[in-house]
C-alpha positions in Angstrom: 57.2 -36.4 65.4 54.1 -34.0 65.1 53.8 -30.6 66.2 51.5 -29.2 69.1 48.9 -27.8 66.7 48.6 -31.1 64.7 48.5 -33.2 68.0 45.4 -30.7 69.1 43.9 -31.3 65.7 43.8 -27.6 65.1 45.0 -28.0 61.3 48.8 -25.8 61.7 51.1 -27.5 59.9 54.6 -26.5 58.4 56.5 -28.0 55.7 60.3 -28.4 57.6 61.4 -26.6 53.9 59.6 -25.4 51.1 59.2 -26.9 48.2 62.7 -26.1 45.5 60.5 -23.7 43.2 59.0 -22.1 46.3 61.9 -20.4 47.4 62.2 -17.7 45.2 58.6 -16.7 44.7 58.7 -16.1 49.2 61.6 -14.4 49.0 60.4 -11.8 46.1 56.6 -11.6 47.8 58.4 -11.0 51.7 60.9 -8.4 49.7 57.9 -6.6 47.6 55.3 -6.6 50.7 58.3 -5.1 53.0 59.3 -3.0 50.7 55.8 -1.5 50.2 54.7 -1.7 53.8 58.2 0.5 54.7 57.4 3.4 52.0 56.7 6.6 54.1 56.7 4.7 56.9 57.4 6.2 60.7 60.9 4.2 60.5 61.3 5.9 56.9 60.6 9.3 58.2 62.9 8.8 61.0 66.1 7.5 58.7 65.3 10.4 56.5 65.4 13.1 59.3 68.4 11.5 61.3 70.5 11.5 57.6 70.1 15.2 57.4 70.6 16.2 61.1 73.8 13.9 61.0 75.3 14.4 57.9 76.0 10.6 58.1 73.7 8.6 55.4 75.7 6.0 55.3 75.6 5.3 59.6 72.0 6.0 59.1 71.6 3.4 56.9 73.7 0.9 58.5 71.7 1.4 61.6 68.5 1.6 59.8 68.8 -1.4 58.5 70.2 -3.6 61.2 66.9 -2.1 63.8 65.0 -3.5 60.4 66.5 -6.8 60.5 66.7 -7.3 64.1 62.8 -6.4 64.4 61.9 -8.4 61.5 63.4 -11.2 63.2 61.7 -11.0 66.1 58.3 -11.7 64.0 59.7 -14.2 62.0 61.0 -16.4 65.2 57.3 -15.4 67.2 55.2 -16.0 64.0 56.8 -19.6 63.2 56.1 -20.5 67.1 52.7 -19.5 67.0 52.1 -21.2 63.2 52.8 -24.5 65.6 49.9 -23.2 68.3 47.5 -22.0 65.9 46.1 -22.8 62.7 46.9 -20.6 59.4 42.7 -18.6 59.7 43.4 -18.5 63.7 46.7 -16.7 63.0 45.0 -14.8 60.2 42.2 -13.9 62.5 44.5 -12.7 65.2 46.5 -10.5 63.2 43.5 -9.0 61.7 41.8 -7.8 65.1 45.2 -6.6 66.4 45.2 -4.6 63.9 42.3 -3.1 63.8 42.9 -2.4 67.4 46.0 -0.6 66.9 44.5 1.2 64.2 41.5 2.3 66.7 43.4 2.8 69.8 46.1 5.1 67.4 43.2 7.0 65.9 41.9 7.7 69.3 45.5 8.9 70.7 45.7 11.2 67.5 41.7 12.2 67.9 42.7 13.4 72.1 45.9 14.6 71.2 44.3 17.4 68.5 41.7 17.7 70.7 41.9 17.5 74.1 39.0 17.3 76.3 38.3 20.9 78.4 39.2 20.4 82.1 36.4 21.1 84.5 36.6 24.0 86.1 37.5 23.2 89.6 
């Protein structure tokens, strides 16, 4: 049975496992490239500020971690439904321009927020 994408000649196509040797080198590049991404990240910040208000590191961490699981889940399930709608340089694309537009519509919100625009005088 063939997938939407291959049906639409588009190209997406998904091995239903990865090969036996594959396995471990995904796993360590998904661990290193989260790992990485997290480092001073907002959700780092917040975990460290919410350990020392609570005095609870270890509820912290537990809670932390489960928000970073559940969301991580989420784009594992949507990015294997779209790798069946789009091909791998579509998906690539997309990901690319949305984040560049996060990255331009966050700069703005920053830019207005140290900066606000005078009011007119009325």
């Amino acid at each position: 049975m063939s997938t939407p994408a291959e049906e639409s000649g588009s190209g997406a196509h998904l091995p239903s496992s990865p090969p036996a040797g594959r396995w471990g080198a995904v796993f360590l590049t998904t661990a290193t490239t989260v790992f990485l991404a997290e480092l001073g990240d907002k959700t780092q910040l917040a975990a460290l500020l919410l350990s020392a208000q609570s005095g609870r590191p270890v509820v912290v961490f537990v809670g932390a971690s489960l928000a970073l699981i559940c969301s991580s889940l989420v784009g594992v399930v949507l990015g294997r439904w779209l790798s069946t709608v789009m091909a791998p340089h579509q998906l690539e694309r997309a990901a690319g321009i949305l984040m560049v537009t996060l990255g331009l519509w966050l700069g703005r919100q920053a830019v207005l927020h140290l900066a606000p625009l005078p009011l007119a005088p009325s």
